[in-house]
N, C-alpha and C positions, 0 to 999 in steps of 0.2 A: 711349896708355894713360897714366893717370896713377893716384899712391898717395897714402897719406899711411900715418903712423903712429899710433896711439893706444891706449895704456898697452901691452899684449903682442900687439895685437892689429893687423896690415898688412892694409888696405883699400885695395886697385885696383879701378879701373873702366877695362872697355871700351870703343872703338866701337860702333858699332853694325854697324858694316861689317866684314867680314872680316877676321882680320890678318893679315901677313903674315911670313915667316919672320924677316924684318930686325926688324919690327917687336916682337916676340916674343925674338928676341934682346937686341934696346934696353932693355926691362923688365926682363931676367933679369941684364941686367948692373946694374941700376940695382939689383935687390935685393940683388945681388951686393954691389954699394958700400954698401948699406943695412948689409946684415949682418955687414961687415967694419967697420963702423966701430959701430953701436950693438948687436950679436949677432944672435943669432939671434929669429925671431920666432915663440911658440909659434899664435899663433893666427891666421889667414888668412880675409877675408873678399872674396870676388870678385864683381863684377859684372859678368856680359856678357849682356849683351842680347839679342842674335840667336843667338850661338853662341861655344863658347868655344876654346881651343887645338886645333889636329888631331890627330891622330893623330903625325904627324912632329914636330910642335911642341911637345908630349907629353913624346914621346920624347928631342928633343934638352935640354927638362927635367931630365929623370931620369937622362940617360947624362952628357950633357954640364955640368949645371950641378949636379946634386944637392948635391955637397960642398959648391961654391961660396956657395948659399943655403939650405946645411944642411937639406937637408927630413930629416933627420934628427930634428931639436929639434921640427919642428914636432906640435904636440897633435893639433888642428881646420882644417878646412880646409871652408868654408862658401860654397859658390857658388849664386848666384841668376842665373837667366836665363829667359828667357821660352820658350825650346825645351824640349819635352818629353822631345825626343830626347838631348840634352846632358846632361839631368838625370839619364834613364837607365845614359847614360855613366858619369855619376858614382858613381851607385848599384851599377855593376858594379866600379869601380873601387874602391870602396869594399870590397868581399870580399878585394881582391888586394892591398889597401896594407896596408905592415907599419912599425907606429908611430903612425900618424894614421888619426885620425877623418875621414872623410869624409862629408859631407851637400848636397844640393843643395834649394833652394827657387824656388820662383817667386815673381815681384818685390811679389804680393798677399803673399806671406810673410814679407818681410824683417824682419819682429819674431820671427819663431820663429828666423829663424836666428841672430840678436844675441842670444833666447835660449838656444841651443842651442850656442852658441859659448862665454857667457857661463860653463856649466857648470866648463868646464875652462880658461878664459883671465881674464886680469884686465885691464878694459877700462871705460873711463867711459862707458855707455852713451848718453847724451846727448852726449857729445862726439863718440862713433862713427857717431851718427845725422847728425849737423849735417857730421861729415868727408864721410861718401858720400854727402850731398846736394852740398855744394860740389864735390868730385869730377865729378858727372853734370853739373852745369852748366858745369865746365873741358869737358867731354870734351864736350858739344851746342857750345857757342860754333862760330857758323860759320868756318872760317878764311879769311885774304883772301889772296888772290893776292899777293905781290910781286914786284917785276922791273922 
């Protein structure tokens, strides 16, 4: 998984393959160190492809890391993935979150969500398009074996 920053507004992208709990961990720490050193981030843009955190992975979010990466501050929270069912997720999640906006799109949609995000974050939008392109291509690059 990888991110970047741009103006209020934290873009990760996914694999495309499942994560795993370690890996999920790795990110959380890494926003962790994000938002201990530049604050908190109000607006969140996520890409995952096939599917996104599980249920446990969720959870060890909210229980274990909430403080950590403030999801307290955060406004919007704008996930794009090609699962319908993930989407769903979020849309239920979306009733039960207190603080933030939640919205899901599919990746034909990814201008309603940069708009939709837009609303309440302040954000270069041309810089946040060209960030999650370079992102998806960090994140395709095949990797090579060493040893």
């Amino acid at each position: 998984m990888v991110s970047a920053w741009v103006g209020e507004l934290w873009i990760f992208v996914m694999p495309d393959t499942p994560i795993t709990d370690a890996m999920w961990r790795e990110h959380l720490e890494m926003c962790a160190d994000e938002v201990k050193r530049n604050g908190p981030y109000p607006g969140v843009l996520g890409w995952a492809p096939k599917s996104g955190p599980s249920a446990g992975q969720r959870r060890i979010m909210t229980v274990e890391y909430a403080d950590r990466i403030r999801i307290d501050k955060q406004r919007r929270f704008a996930l794009v993935t090609e699962s319908a069912l993930v989407r769903g997720i979020m849309t239920a999640l979306s009733w039960v979150a207190a603080g933030t906006k939640m919205n899901a799109f599919a990746p034909d949609d990814v201008g309603r969500a940069f708009d939709w995000l837009a609303e309440d974050v302040t954000f270069d939008r041309r810089q946040a398009v060209d960030a999650l392109h370079a992102l998806r291509l960090q994140v395709a690059k095949p990797r090579v074996a060493t040893g």
